[in-house]
NUMARDO-834613 format. One record per residue: x, y, z of N, C-alpha, C, O in turn. Coordinates in steps of 0.1 Angstrom, whole numbers, plus 5000, padded with zeros to 4 digits. Example, Ala and Ser with C-alpha at 12.3 -4.5 7.8 and 13.67 -1.06 7.14 Angstrom:
513249435078512349555078513249675078514249675085/512849785071513749895071512950005079513450115080/
end
This chain:
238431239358239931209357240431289345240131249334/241331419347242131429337242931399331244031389336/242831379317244031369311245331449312245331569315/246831359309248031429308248331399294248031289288/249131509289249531519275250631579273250831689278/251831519266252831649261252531709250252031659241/253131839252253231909237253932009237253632119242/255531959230256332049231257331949245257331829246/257932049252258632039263257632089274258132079285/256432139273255132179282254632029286254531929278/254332019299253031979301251532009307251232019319/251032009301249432069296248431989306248731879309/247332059312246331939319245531999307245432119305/245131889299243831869290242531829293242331709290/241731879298240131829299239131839287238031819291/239231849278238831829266238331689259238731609250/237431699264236931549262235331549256235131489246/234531589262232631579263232731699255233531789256/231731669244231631799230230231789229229631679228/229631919228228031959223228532029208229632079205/227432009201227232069186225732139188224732069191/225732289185225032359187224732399170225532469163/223232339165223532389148223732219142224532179133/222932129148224031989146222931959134223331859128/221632019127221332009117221332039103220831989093/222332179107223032239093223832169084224332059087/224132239072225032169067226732119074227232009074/227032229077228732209090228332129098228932029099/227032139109227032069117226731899115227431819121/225931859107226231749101227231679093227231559091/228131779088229631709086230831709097231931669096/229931789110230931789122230731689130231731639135/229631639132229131509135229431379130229231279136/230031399118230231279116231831289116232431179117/232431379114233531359116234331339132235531319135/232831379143233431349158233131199158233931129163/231831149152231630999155232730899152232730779155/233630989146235030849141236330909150237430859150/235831039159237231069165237230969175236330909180/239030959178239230879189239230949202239130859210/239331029207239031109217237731169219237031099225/237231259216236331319218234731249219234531169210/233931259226232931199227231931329227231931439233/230931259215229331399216228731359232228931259239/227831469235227131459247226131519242225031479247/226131589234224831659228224531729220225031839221/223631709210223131779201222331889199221531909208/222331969192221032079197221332119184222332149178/219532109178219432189165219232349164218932419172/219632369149219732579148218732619160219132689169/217432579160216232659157215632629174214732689178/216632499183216332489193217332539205218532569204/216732529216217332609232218632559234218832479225/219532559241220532499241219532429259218632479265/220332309261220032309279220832369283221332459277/221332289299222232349307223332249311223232159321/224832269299225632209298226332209305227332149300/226532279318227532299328227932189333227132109338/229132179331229332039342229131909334229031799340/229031919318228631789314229431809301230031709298/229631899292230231909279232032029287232132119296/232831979279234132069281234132179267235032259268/233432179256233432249245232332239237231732139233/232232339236230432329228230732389213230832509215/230832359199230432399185229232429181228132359180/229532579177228032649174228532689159229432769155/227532579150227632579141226132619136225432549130/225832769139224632809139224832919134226032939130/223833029130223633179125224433259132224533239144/225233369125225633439137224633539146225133609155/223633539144222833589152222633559164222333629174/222633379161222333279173223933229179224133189190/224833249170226233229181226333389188226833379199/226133469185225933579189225433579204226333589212/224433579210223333509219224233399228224533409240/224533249216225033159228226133149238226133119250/227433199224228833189230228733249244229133169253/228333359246228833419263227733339269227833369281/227033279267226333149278227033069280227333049292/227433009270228332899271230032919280230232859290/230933009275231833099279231633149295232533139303/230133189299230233189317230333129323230633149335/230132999316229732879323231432779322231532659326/232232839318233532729321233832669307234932629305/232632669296232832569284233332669270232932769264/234832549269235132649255234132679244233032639245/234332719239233532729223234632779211235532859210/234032649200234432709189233132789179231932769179/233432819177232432929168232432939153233033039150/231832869144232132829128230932969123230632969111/230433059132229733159122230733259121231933239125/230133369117231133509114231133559124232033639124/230333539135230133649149231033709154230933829157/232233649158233133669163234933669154235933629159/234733739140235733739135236733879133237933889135/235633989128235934089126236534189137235634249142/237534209142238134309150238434469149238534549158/238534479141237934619134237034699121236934809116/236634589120235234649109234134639117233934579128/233334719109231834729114231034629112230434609102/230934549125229734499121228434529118228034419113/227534609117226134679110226734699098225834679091/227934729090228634729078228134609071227334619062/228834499075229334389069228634269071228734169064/227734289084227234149087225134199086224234129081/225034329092224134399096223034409107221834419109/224434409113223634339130224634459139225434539134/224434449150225234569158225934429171225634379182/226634429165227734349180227434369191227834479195/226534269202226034329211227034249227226734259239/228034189222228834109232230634149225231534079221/230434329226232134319220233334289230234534269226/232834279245234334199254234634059251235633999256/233533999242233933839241234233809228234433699224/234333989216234733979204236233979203237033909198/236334129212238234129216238733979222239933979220/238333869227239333799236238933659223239633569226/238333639214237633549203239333559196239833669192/239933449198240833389188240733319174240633199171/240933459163240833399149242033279148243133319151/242033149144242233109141242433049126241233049121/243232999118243432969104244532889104245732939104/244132729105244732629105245532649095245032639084/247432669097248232639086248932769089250232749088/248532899094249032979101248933069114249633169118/247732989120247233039138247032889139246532809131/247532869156247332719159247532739174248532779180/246132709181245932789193246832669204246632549206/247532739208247932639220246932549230245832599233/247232459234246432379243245732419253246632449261/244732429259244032529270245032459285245132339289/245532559289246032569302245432589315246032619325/244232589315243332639326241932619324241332599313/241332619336239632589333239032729322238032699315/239732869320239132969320238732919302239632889294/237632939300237232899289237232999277237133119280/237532959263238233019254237333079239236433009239/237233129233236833109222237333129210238033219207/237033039203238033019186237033059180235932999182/237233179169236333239165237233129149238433139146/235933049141236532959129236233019116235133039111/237733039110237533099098236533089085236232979081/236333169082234633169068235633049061236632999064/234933029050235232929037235833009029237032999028/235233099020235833189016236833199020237533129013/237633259029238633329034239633239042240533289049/239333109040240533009042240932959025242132929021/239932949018240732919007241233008999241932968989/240933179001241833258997243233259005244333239001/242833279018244233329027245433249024246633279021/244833109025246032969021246732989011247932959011/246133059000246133108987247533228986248633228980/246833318994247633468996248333459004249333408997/248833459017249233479028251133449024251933539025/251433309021252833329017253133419004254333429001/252433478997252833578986252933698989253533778981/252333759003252233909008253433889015254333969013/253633749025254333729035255633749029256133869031/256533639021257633679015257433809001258133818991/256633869004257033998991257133998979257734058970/256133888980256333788963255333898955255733958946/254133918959253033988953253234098954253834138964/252834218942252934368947251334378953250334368946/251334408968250134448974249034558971247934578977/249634638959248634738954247534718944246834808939/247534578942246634558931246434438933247134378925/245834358941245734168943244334168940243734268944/243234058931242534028928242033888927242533808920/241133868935240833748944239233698933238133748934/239333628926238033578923237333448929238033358925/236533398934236033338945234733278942233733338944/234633138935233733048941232932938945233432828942/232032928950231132808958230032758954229032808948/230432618958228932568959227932618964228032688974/227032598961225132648968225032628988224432698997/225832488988225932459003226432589009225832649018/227532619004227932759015226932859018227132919028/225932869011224832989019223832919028222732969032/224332809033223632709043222532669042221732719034/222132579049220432529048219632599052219432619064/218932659039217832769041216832799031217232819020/215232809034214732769020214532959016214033059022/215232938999215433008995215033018980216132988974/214433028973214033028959214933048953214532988942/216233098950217333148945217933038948218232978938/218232958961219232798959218532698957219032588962/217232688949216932598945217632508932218132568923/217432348931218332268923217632338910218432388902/216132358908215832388893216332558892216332618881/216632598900216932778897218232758896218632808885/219132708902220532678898221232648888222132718883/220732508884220932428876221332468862220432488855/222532488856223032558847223032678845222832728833/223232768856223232898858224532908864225132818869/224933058864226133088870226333228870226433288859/226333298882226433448886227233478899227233418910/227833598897228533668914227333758913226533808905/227733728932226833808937227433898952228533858955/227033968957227634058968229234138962230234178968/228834138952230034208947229734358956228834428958/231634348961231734478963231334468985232034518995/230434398985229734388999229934279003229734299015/230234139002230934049008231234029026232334089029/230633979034231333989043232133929046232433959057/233133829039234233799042235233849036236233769034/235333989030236534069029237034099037238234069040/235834229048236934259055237934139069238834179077/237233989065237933899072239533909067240633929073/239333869054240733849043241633939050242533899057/241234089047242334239048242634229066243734249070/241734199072242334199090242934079090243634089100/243333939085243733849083245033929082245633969092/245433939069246733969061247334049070248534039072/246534149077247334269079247734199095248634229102/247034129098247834089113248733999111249834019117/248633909103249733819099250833939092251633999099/250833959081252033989074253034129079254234159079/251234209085251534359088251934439075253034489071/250734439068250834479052249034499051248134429057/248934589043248034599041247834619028248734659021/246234589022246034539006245534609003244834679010/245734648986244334688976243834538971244634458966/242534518974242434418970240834408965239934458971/240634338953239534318947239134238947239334178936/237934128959237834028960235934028956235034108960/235933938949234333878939234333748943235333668944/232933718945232133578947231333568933230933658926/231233428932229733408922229433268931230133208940/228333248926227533138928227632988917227333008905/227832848920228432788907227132708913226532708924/226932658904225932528903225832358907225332258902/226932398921227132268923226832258939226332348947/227132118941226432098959227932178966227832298968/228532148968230132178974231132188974231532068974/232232268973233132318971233232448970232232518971/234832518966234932618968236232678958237232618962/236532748952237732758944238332898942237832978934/239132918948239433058947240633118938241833078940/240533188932241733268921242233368925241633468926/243933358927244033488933245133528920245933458916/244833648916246033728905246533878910245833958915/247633878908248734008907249633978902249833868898/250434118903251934138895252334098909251834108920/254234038900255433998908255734158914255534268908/256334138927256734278935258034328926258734248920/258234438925259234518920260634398917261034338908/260934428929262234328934262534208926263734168925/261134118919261133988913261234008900261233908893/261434148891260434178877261734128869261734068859/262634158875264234098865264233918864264633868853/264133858871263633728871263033668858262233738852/263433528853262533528843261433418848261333378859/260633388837259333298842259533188850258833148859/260633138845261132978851261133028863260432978872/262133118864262333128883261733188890262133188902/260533278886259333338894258533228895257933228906/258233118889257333008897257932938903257232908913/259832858902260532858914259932898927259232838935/260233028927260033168934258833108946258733088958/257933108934256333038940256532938947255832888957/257232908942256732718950257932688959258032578966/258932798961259832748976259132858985259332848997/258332938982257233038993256132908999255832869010/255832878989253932778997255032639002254932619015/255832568996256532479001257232499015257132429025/257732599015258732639029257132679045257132659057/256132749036254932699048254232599052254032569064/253732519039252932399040254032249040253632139040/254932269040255232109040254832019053254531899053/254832129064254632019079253131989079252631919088/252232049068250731999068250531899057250831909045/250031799065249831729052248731729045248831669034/247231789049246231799039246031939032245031969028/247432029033247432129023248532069009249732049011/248132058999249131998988249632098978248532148974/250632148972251132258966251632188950252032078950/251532248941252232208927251632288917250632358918/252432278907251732298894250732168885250232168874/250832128889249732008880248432058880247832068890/247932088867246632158868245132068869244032118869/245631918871244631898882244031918894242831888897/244931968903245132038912244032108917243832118929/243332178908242332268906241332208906240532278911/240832088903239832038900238532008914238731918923/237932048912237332058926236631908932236131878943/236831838922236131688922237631628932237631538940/238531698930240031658941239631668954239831568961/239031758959239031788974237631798981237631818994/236331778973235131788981235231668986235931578981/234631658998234131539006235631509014235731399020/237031619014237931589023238231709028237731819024/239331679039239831829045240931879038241431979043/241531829028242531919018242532009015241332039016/243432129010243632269005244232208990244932118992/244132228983245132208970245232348965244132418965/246532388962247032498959247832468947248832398948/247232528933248032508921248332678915247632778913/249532658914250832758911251232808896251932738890/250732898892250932928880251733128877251533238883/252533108867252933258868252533258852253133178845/251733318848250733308833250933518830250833618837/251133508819251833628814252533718819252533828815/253133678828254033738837254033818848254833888854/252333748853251833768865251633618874252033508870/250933668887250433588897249233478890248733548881/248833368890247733318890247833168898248433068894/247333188909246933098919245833038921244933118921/245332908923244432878927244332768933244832658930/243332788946243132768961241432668960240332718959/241732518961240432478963240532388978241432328983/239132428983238432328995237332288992236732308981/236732209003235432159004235532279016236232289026/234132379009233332419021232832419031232832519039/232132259032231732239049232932179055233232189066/233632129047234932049057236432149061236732199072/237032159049238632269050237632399057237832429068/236732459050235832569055234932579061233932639057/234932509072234032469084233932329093234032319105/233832299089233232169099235232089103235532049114/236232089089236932009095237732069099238631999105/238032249097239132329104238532349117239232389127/236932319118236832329134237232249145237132269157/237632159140238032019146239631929142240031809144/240132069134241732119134242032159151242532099161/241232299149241532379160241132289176241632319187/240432219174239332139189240732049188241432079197/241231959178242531889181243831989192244431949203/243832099185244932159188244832229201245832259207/243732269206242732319219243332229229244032269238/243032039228243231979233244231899236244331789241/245131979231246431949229246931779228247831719234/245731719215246331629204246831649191246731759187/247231569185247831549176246831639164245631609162/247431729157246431839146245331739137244231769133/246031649136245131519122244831479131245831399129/244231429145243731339148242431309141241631399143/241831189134240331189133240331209120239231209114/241131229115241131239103241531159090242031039092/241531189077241730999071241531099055240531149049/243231099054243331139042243431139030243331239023/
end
Protein backbone atom coordinates (compact mmCIF):
# COMPACT_ATOMS: atom_id res chain seq x y z
CA UNK A 1 0.00 0.00 0.00
CA UNK A 2 1.28 3.35 -0.91
CA UNK A 3 1.43 6.13 0.81
CA UNK A 4 -0.21 9.80 -0.14
CA UNK A 5 1.52 12.88 0.81
CA UNK A 6 1.22 16.63 0.10
CA UNK A 7 4.04 18.79 -0.53
CA UNK A 8 3.51 22.01 -1.88
CA UNK A 9 0.26 22.19 -4.10
CA UNK A 10 1.85 18.56 -5.73
CA UNK A 11 0.73 15.40 -4.90
CA UNK A 12 3.53 13.01 -4.70
CA UNK A 13 3.03 8.89 -4.50
CA UNK A 14 5.73 8.19 -1.76
CA UNK A 15 6.94 4.64 -1.38
CA UNK A 16 9.68 5.27 0.87
CA UNK A 17 9.32 3.39 3.63
CA UNK A 18 11.80 -0.14 4.12
CA UNK A 19 15.55 1.22 4.57
CA UNK A 20 18.91 -0.98 4.45
CA UNK A 21 22.19 0.58 5.88
CA UNK A 22 25.03 -0.68 3.98
CA UNK A 23 28.37 0.26 6.41
CA UNK A 24 25.83 -0.10 9.47
CA UNK A 25 29.16 -0.73 11.56
CA UNK A 26 31.03 2.40 10.98
CA UNK A 27 31.07 5.34 12.71
CA UNK A 28 27.91 7.18 10.35
CA UNK A 29 26.43 4.05 10.05
CA UNK A 30 25.92 3.52 13.69
CA UNK A 31 24.75 7.03 14.30
CA UNK A 32 22.32 6.37 11.27
CA UNK A 33 20.93 3.57 13.04
CA UNK A 34 20.09 4.98 15.75
CA UNK A 35 18.71 7.89 14.51
CA UNK A 36 16.30 5.59 12.08
CA UNK A 37 15.39 3.47 15.31
CA UNK A 38 13.45 6.65 16.68
CA UNK A 39 12.13 7.63 13.15
CA UNK A 40 8.42 7.62 12.86
CA UNK A 41 8.27 6.50 9.40
CA UNK A 42 10.89 4.62 8.21
CA UNK A 43 11.49 1.19 9.20
CA UNK A 44 15.30 -0.81 8.93
CA UNK A 45 15.01 -4.04 7.02
CA UNK A 46 18.53 -4.50 6.96
CA UNK A 47 21.81 -4.21 8.05
CA UNK A 48 24.92 -5.04 6.24
CA UNK A 49 28.34 -4.42 7.65
CA UNK A 50 31.54 -2.49 5.58
CA UNK A 51 33.44 -5.62 5.03
CA UNK A 52 30.14 -7.77 4.21
CA UNK A 53 27.96 -8.79 0.68
CA UNK A 54 25.06 -6.88 0.46
CA UNK A 55 21.93 -9.70 -0.24
CA UNK A 56 19.28 -9.35 -2.67
CA UNK A 57 17.16 -6.41 -1.61
CA UNK A 58 14.90 -6.15 -4.47
CA UNK A 59 11.52 -6.03 -3.57
CA UNK A 60 12.14 -5.71 0.18
CA UNK A 61 14.09 -2.21 1.03
CA UNK A 62 12.76 1.18 -1.03
CA UNK A 63 16.30 2.94 -0.11
CA UNK A 64 19.46 1.51 0.79
CA UNK A 65 22.41 3.97 2.86
CA UNK A 66 25.87 3.13 1.97
CA UNK A 67 27.64 4.43 4.53
CA UNK A 68 30.71 2.57 3.42
CA UNK A 69 34.34 3.26 1.56
CA UNK A 70 34.03 4.91 -1.53
CA UNK A 71 35.48 2.11 -3.09
CA UNK A 72 32.75 -0.10 -1.84
CA UNK A 73 29.83 2.62 -2.62
CA UNK A 74 31.60 2.71 -5.79
CA UNK A 75 30.74 -1.19 -6.60
CA UNK A 76 27.24 -1.06 -4.72
CA UNK A 77 25.27 1.99 -5.75
CA UNK A 78 24.65 0.83 -9.49
CA UNK A 79 23.48 -2.62 -7.84
CA UNK A 80 21.36 -1.23 -5.83
CA UNK A 81 20.17 1.68 -8.55
CA UNK A 82 19.26 -1.40 -11.25
CA UNK A 83 17.41 -2.83 -9.06
CA UNK A 84 14.59 0.08 -8.51
CA UNK A 85 16.21 1.11 -4.83
CA UNK A 86 17.16 4.65 -4.21
CA UNK A 87 20.43 5.23 -2.61
CA UNK A 88 21.88 7.71 -0.55
CA UNK A 89 25.46 7.69 -0.61
CA UNK A 90 27.43 9.37 2.60
CA UNK A 91 31.06 8.46 0.80
CA UNK A 92 32.87 10.75 -1.67
CA UNK A 93 32.12 8.40 -4.67
CA UNK A 94 29.77 10.13 -6.25
CA UNK A 95 30.42 13.89 -5.54
CA UNK A 96 32.90 15.37 -7.73
CA UNK A 97 31.57 16.32 -11.37
CA UNK A 98 34.51 17.75 -12.72
CA UNK A 99 37.61 16.96 -10.98
CA UNK A 100 39.60 14.00 -11.31
CA UNK A 101 39.01 11.39 -9.54
CA UNK A 102 42.62 9.44 -9.62
CA UNK A 103 43.54 13.31 -8.49
CA UNK A 104 41.66 13.63 -5.43
CA UNK A 105 40.36 10.42 -4.35
CA UNK A 106 42.99 7.94 -6.22
CA UNK A 107 40.83 5.55 -7.78
CA UNK A 108 39.68 5.96 -11.51
CA UNK A 109 35.66 6.31 -11.56
CA UNK A 110 34.63 3.31 -12.94
CA UNK A 111 30.52 3.98 -13.03
CA UNK A 112 30.68 7.79 -14.52
CA UNK A 113 26.75 7.53 -16.02
CA UNK A 114 25.67 7.03 -12.38
CA UNK A 115 28.26 10.02 -11.35
CA UNK A 116 26.51 12.53 -13.87
CA UNK A 117 22.81 11.66 -12.70
CA UNK A 118 24.19 11.45 -8.52
CA UNK A 119 22.44 14.52 -6.93
CA UNK A 120 24.82 16.66 -4.68
CA UNK A 121 22.83 17.53 -2.14
CA UNK A 122 23.59 20.21 0.92
CA UNK A 123 20.83 20.41 3.27
CA UNK A 124 20.10 24.38 3.72
CA UNK A 125 20.72 24.95 -0.02
CA UNK A 126 19.84 21.65 -2.31
CA UNK A 127 16.66 19.92 -1.10
CA UNK A 128 15.88 17.11 -3.45
CA UNK A 129 12.18 17.01 -4.26
CA UNK A 130 10.14 14.02 -3.40
CA UNK A 131 10.69 10.96 -5.71
CA UNK A 132 7.87 10.95 -8.33
CA UNK A 133 8.38 7.58 -9.85
CA UNK A 134 9.69 4.06 -9.17
CA UNK A 135 12.92 5.21 -11.27
CA UNK A 136 15.49 5.14 -8.52
CA UNK A 137 17.71 8.10 -7.51
CA UNK A 138 20.87 8.82 -6.07
CA UNK A 139 21.83 11.54 -3.39
CA UNK A 140 25.31 11.73 -3.57
CA UNK A 141 25.78 13.14 0.75
CA UNK A 142 27.91 15.97 1.36
CA UNK A 143 31.64 15.33 3.08
CA UNK A 144 31.76 16.92 6.69
CA UNK A 145 34.24 19.13 5.87
CA UNK A 146 32.47 20.75 3.25
CA UNK A 147 29.10 21.15 4.93
CA UNK A 148 30.53 22.94 7.70
CA UNK A 149 32.59 25.15 5.41
CA UNK A 150 29.78 25.69 2.62
CA UNK A 151 27.11 26.68 5.54
CA UNK A 152 29.88 28.90 6.44
CA UNK A 153 30.68 30.44 2.81
CA UNK A 154 27.93 30.04 0.47
CA UNK A 155 25.70 33.25 1.70
CA UNK A 156 29.02 35.50 1.63
CA UNK A 157 30.01 34.53 -2.16
CA UNK A 158 26.26 34.42 -2.75
CA UNK A 159 25.36 38.09 -1.77
CA UNK A 160 28.92 39.57 -2.72
CA UNK A 161 29.82 40.01 0.71
CA UNK A 162 33.29 38.25 0.38
CA UNK A 163 35.99 39.31 -2.19
CA UNK A 164 36.32 35.80 -3.94
CA UNK A 165 40.08 36.28 -4.76
CA UNK A 166 41.54 35.44 -1.55
CA UNK A 167 38.94 33.26 0.90
CA UNK A 168 40.78 31.10 3.46
CA UNK A 169 39.12 28.20 4.94
CA UNK A 170 40.91 26.68 8.02
CA UNK A 171 39.28 23.39 8.94
CA UNK A 172 39.06 21.05 11.89
CA UNK A 173 38.03 17.43 13.18
CA UNK A 174 37.75 15.10 15.36
CA UNK A 175 39.81 11.67 14.85
CA UNK A 176 36.14 10.05 14.13
CA UNK A 177 36.09 11.70 10.73
CA UNK A 178 38.94 9.47 9.24
CA UNK A 179 36.45 6.62 10.18
CA UNK A 180 36.86 3.32 11.83
CA UNK A 181 40.10 2.07 10.88
CA UNK A 182 43.06 0.69 12.67
CA UNK A 183 45.55 3.09 12.21
CA UNK A 184 48.65 3.88 14.49
CA UNK A 185 48.33 7.57 13.77
CA UNK A 186 44.41 7.58 15.31
CA UNK A 187 45.33 6.02 18.11
CA UNK A 188 43.90 7.63 21.79
CA UNK A 189 47.85 7.44 23.12
CA UNK A 190 49.27 8.95 19.59
CA UNK A 191 46.63 11.71 19.75
CA UNK A 192 46.26 12.60 22.85
CA UNK A 193 47.64 16.14 23.25
CA UNK A 194 48.82 16.49 19.86
CA UNK A 195 47.66 18.65 17.23
CA UNK A 196 48.68 18.85 13.42
CA UNK A 197 47.17 19.62 9.58
CA UNK A 198 47.54 17.26 7.40
CA UNK A 199 46.67 16.80 3.49
CA UNK A 200 47.52 20.21 3.13
CA UNK A 201 47.22 21.33 -0.21
CA UNK A 202 45.68 17.66 -1.34
CA UNK A 203 42.43 17.40 0.50
CA UNK A 204 39.77 15.70 -1.15
CA UNK A 205 37.11 17.74 -0.17
CA UNK A 206 38.27 20.91 -1.89
CA UNK A 207 37.60 20.28 -4.98
CA UNK A 208 33.94 19.36 -3.42
CA UNK A 209 33.87 23.09 -1.79
CA UNK A 210 35.01 25.06 -5.39
CA UNK A 211 32.14 22.73 -7.60
CA UNK A 212 29.78 23.45 -4.72
CA UNK A 213 30.22 27.32 -4.81
CA UNK A 214 30.53 27.57 -8.40
CA UNK A 215 27.24 25.78 -9.13
CA UNK A 216 25.39 27.51 -6.46
CA UNK A 217 26.67 31.08 -6.70
CA UNK A 218 28.23 30.74 -10.39
CA UNK A 219 31.51 32.29 -9.05
CA UNK A 220 34.41 30.85 -8.79
CA UNK A 221 37.23 30.98 -5.85
CA UNK A 222 40.80 31.53 -4.92
CA UNK A 223 40.61 29.63 -2.14
CA UNK A 224 43.05 28.25 0.56
CA UNK A 225 41.46 25.58 2.32
CA UNK A 226 43.71 23.46 5.35
CA UNK A 227 42.70 20.61 7.62
CA UNK A 228 44.52 19.56 10.96
CA UNK A 229 43.72 16.84 13.08
CA UNK A 230 42.44 17.87 16.85
CA UNK A 231 42.52 15.52 19.54
CA UNK A 232 39.13 14.82 20.22
CA UNK A 233 36.37 11.95 19.50
CA UNK A 234 33.96 14.44 17.31
CA UNK A 235 33.32 17.40 15.84
CA UNK A 236 34.20 19.66 13.39
CA UNK A 237 35.00 23.50 13.24
CA UNK A 238 35.67 25.37 10.38
CA UNK A 239 37.18 29.07 9.96
CA UNK A 240 36.49 30.89 7.08
CA UNK A 241 38.46 34.52 6.55
CA UNK A 242 38.60 37.24 3.73
CA UNK A 243 38.31 40.80 2.91
CA UNK A 244 34.77 42.65 2.53
CA UNK A 245 34.18 42.90 -1.45
CA UNK A 246 35.07 46.26 -2.87
CA UNK A 247 31.48 47.57 -2.73
CA UNK A 248 31.36 47.08 1.31
CA UNK A 249 34.97 48.76 2.10
CA UNK A 250 33.11 52.30 2.82
CA UNK A 251 31.00 50.76 5.43
CA UNK A 252 32.01 50.87 8.85
CA UNK A 253 32.51 47.75 11.31
CA UNK A 254 29.10 48.05 12.88
CA UNK A 255 27.41 47.74 9.58
CA UNK A 256 29.64 45.11 7.89
CA UNK A 257 28.57 42.60 10.60
CA UNK A 258 24.95 44.03 10.13
CA UNK A 259 25.86 43.20 6.64
CA UNK A 260 26.71 39.59 7.98
CA UNK A 261 24.04 38.70 9.83
CA UNK A 262 20.98 39.92 7.45
CA UNK A 263 23.05 37.54 4.62
CA UNK A 264 23.09 34.03 6.98
CA UNK A 265 19.68 35.30 8.62
CA UNK A 266 17.75 35.97 5.28
CA UNK A 267 19.06 31.95 4.38
CA UNK A 268 18.83 30.11 7.50
CA UNK A 269 15.88 31.32 9.37
CA UNK A 270 13.35 28.56 7.83
CA UNK A 271 16.01 25.96 9.34
CA UNK A 272 15.90 25.43 12.63
CA UNK A 273 19.02 23.37 13.46
CA UNK A 274 21.26 25.90 11.69
CA UNK A 275 21.70 28.81 14.43
CA UNK A 276 23.40 32.23 13.40
CA UNK A 277 24.86 35.09 15.98
CA UNK A 278 27.61 36.58 17.30
CA UNK A 279 27.84 35.05 20.80
CA UNK A 280 31.18 33.50 20.89
CA UNK A 281 29.90 30.50 22.38
CA UNK A 282 28.61 29.62 19.45
CA UNK A 283 31.85 28.22 18.50
CA UNK A 284 32.24 25.94 21.13
CA UNK A 285 32.22 22.57 19.87
CA UNK A 286 30.88 21.01 23.15
CA UNK A 287 27.46 23.17 21.53
CA UNK A 288 26.80 20.87 18.73
CA UNK A 289 28.52 17.26 19.07
CA UNK A 290 26.10 14.53 19.60
CA UNK A 291 23.32 16.93 17.55
CA UNK A 292 22.30 17.79 14.03
CA UNK A 293 23.03 21.65 14.44
CA UNK A 294 25.27 23.99 12.26
CA UNK A 295 26.20 27.00 14.61
CA UNK A 296 27.50 29.75 12.72
CA UNK A 297 29.33 32.61 14.75
CA UNK A 298 29.82 35.92 12.86
CA UNK A 299 32.56 38.08 13.39
CA UNK A 300 34.19 41.09 11.17
CA UNK A 301 37.75 41.25 13.30
CA UNK A 302 40.17 43.88 11.78
CA UNK A 303 38.32 44.72 9.12
CA UNK A 304 37.97 41.50 7.62
CA UNK A 305 35.75 38.21 7.32
CA UNK A 306 36.07 35.75 10.29
CA UNK A 307 33.47 33.12 10.48
CA UNK A 308 33.06 30.14 12.12
CA UNK A 309 31.11 27.04 11.17
CA UNK A 310 30.72 24.09 13.75
CA UNK A 311 29.00 20.46 13.38
CA UNK A 312 29.12 17.15 14.75
CA UNK A 313 30.77 15.05 12.06
CA UNK A 314 28.90 11.92 12.07
CA UNK A 315 25.60 13.65 12.51
CA UNK A 316 25.25 17.52 10.47
CA UNK A 317 28.27 15.61 8.34
CA UNK A 318 26.92 12.46 7.69
CA UNK A 319 24.73 10.29 9.33
CA UNK A 320 21.96 13.18 10.15
CA UNK A 321 22.14 15.21 6.68
CA UNK A 322 21.62 11.73 5.29
CA UNK A 323 18.44 11.40 6.80
CA UNK A 324 17.68 15.31 6.05
CA UNK A 325 17.75 14.29 2.53
CA UNK A 326 15.82 10.47 3.05
CA UNK A 327 13.08 12.96 4.93
CA UNK A 328 12.97 15.18 1.88
CA UNK A 329 13.22 12.02 -0.81
CA UNK A 330 10.07 10.99 0.93
CA UNK A 331 8.44 13.79 0.84
CA UNK A 332 8.04 14.30 4.84
CA UNK A 333 8.54 16.85 6.87
CA UNK A 334 12.74 17.95 6.72
CA UNK A 335 13.04 17.47 10.85
CA UNK A 336 11.17 14.53 10.93
CA UNK A 337 13.05 12.17 13.62
CA UNK A 338 14.71 14.49 14.91
CA UNK A 339 14.93 16.16 18.60
CA UNK A 340 16.58 19.34 18.99
Amino acid sequence: MKDLSFHGSFLYIVNLKNVAIAGATGYSGQELVQLLKRHPHFEIKALVGRNDRPADFKGKVDLVFLCTPNDVSLEMAPLFLAEGIHVIDVSGAFRLKKHSYPEWYGFEHLAPEYLKQAEYSLIGWDHPVPAQSQKARLIANPGCYPTATLLALLPLVKDEIIDTSGIFVDAKSGTSGAGKKAETSLLFSEIYGDFYPYKVGKHQHYPEIIECVERLCGKKLSLCFTTSLLPVERGISAAVFGNFSTALHSLSSAEKLSCLMTSYQKYYSAFPDIVVGTDPALSHLKKVVHSNRCHIQVNCAFDKIAVFSSIDNLLRGAAGQALLNANLLAGRSMMEGFNL
